[in-house]
C-alpha positions in Angstrom: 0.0 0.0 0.0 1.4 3.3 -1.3 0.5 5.8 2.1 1.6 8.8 -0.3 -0.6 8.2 -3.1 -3.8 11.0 -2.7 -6.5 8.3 -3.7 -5.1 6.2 -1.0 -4.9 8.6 1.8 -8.5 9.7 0.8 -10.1 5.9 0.8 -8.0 5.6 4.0 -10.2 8.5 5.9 -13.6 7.6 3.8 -12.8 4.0 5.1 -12.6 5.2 9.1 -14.6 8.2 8.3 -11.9 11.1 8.8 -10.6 14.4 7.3 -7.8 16.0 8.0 -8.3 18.0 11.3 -6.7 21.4 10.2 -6.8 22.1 14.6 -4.4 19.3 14.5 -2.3 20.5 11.8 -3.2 17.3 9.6 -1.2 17.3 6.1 0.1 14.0 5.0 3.1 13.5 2.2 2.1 12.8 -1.3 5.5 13.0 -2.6 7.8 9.6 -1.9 11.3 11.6 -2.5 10.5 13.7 0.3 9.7 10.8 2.9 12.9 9.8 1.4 14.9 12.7 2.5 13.6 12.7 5.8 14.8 8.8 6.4 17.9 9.7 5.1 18.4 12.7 7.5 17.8 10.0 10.3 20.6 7.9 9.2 18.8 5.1 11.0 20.6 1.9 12.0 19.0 -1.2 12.7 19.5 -1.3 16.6 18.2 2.6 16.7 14.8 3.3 19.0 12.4 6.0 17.1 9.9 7.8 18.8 8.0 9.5 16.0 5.5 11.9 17.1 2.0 12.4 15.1 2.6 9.5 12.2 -1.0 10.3 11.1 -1.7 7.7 8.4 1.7 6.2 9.0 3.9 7.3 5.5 7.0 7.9 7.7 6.8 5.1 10.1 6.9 2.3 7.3 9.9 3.7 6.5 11.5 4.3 9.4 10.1 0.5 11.0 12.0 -0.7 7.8 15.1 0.3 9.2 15.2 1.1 12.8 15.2 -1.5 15.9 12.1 0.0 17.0 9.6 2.7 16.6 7.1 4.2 19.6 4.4 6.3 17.3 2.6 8.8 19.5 -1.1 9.6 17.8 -3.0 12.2 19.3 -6.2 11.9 16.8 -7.5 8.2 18.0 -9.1 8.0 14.3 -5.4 8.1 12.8 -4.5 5.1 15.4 -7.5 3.0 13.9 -5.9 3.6 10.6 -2.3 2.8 11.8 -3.5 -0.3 13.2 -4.3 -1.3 9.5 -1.3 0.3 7.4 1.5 -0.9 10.2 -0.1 -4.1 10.6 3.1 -6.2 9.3 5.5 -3.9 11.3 5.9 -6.2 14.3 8.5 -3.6 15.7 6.4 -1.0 15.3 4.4 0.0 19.1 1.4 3.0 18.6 0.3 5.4 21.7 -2.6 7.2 21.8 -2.1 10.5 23.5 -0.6 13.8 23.4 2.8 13.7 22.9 3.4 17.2 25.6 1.5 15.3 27.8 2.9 11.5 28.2 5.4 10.7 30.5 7.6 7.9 29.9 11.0 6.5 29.9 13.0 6.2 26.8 16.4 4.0 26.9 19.9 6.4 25.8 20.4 7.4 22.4 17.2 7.6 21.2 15.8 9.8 18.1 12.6 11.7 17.3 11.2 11.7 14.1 8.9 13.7 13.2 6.1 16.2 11.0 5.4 18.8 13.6 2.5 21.6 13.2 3.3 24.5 13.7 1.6 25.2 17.3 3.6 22.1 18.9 7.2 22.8 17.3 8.7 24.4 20.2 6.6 23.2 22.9 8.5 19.4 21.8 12.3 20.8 20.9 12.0 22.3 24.8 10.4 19.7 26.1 12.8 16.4 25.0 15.6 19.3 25.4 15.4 20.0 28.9 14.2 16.0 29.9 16.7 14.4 31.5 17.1 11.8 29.2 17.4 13.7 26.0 17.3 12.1 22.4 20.3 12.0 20.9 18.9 13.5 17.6 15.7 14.8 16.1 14.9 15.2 12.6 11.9 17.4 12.1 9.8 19.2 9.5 9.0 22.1 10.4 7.9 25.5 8.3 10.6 26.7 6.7 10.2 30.3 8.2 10.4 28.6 12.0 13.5 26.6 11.1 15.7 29.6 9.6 14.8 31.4 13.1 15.6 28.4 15.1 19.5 28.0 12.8 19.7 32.1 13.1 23.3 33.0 14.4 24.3 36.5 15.0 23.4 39.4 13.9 20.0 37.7 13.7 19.4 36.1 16.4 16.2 35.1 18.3 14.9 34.1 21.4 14.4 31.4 20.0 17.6 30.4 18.6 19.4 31.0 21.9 16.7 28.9 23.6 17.6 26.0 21.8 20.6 26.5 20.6 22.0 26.6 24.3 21.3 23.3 24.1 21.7 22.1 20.9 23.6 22.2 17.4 21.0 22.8 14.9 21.2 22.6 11.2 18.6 22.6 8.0 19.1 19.6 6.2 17.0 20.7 3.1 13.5 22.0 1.9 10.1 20.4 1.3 8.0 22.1 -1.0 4.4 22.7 0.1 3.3 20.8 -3.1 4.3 17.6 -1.0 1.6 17.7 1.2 -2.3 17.1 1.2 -3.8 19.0 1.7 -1.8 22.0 1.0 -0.5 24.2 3.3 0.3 27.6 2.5 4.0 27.6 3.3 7.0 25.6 2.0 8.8 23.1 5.0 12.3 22.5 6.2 13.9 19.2 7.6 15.4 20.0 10.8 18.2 18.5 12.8 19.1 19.2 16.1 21.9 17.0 17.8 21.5 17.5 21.7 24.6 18.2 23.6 23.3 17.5 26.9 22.8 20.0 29.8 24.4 23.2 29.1 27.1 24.2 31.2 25.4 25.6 34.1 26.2 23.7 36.9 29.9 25.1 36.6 28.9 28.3 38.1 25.2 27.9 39.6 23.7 24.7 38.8 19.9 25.4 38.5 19.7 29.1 39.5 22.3 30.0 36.8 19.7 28.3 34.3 16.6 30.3 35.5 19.0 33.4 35.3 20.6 33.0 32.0 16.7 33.0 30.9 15.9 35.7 32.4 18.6 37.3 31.3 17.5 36.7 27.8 14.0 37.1 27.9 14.9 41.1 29.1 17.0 41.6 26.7 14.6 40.5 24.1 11.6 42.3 25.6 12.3 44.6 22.6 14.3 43.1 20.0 15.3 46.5 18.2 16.0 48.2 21.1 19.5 48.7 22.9 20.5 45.6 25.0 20.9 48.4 27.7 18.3 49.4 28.3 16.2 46.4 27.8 18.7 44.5 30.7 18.3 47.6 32.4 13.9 47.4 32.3 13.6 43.9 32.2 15.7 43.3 35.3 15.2 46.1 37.6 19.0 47.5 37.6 20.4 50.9 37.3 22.3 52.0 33.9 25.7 52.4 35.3 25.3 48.5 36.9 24.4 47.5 33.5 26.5 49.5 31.4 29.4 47.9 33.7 28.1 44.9 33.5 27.8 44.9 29.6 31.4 46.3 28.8 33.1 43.2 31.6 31.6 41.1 29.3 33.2 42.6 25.8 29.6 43.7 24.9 29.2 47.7 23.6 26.0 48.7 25.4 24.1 49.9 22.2 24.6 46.4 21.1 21.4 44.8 20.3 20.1 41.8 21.6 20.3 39.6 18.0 23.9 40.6 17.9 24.9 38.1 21.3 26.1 34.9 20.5 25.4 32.0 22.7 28.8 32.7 24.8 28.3 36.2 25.0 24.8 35.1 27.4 26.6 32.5 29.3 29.0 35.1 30.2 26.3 37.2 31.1 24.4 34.6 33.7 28.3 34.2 34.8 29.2 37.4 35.9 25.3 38.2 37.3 26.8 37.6 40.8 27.4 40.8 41.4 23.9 41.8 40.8 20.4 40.8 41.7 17.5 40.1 40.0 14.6 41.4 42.0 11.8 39.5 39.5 
């Protein structure tokens, strides 16, 4: 059975009497080469354990039970799981969950990956969540809209915060494009296949442990308050200290205070959160 041919999708949801929810962010591959690139992003080996999150009709997860040890597919819609009980049916390593994935606790063994087609309202709500766990996949390979992964992959002078959020993290890196032609029904923007290879815990614990990691994001969510403003005066607003602190504070750190915020690297906010000891956060 061809799960990226239309007419089979659509006899597929006539047969359990589905549509695509668009709440859910429902829009299944009709173009094989770009399944293909996704599996070959994974570089999947056959003792590898895949959780793949929303496998709707279950395109990817063929693919993927083909090659990995084993695959954990976590459905939210509990229509999509009656269809995955038919279309994975000779996929004895393949085990389906009904649930939400943000949700669901459980254990994963090390060095697993995540592979998945992510809506758009869940994409960061998952890269933090299986980020900050403490048993992190090693790798995920997601697609994501094209727009969300160029802001995730920014570096300076564009930076984001959310590109430092993960990237603190994380290396991140676009592996290639999916047109929106690939999908059914059709979305109005174009995709991106995102890696992100977990590093582990950042370094925190070398000068704080858990109270350097609220403060670092603290730290960056003031001086993001307004993005084209000076990162003076947004540290200065967002954390309650006086100019000349700041300004001190700023230049210690190599940074000119009428440096904007998308102009810090990574380093230049862990240097930040470092050096905050001689300051306090009243918020």
């Amino acid at each position: 059975m061809n799960l990226t041919l239309k007419t089979t999708i659509k006899n597929l949801l006539k047969k359990y009497q589905s549509k695509p929810l668009k709440w859910l962010g429902q829009n299944f591959f009709i173009d094989k080469n770009a399944v293909k690139k996704i599996i070959d992003a994974a570089q999947l080996k056959n003792n590898d354990i895949v959780l793949e999150i929303g496998p709707g009709i279950g395109a990817i997860t063929q693919e993927i039970a083909k090659k990995a040890g084993k695959v954990i597919a976590c459905e939210k819609d509990p229509k999509m799981c009656e269809i995955l009980k038919e279309t994975l049916e000779n996929f004895k390593n393949v085990e389906v969950i009904q649930g939400d994935i943000l949700k669901l606790n459980f254990q994963f063994p090390k060095n697993y990956k995540i592979v998945a087609n992510l809506p758009f309202y869940i994409v960061v709500p998952v890269i933090r969540k299986f980020l900050e766990i403490s048993n992190p996949p090693k790798e995920m390979i997601l697609v994501v809209q094209k727009e969300v992964a160029q802001r995730i992959c920014a570096k300076p002078p564009k930076m984001s915060i959310l590109a430092v959020s993960i990237q603190i993290y994380a290396d991140v890196k676009i592996i290639s494009y999916i047109s929106k032609k690939s999908f059914w029904p059709t979305p109005k923007v174009d995709s991106a296949i995102l890696k992100i290879t977990s590093r582990g815990k950042p370094a925190f614990p070398q000068f704080g442990g858990r109270r350097a990691s609220l403060n670092f994001f603290k730290i960056v969510k003031a001086g993001f308050s307004q993005p084209r403003k000076q990162i003076l005066n947004n540290l200065k607003n967002g954390l309650k200290l006086n100019k000349p602190e700041v300004e001190k504070w700023l230049l210690k750190n190599n940074i000119q205070p009428t440096q904007r915020a998308e102009t810090l690297t990574i380093q230049d906010w862990l240097n930040l959160t470092k050096t905050l000891k001689n300051y306090s956060i009243t918020n």
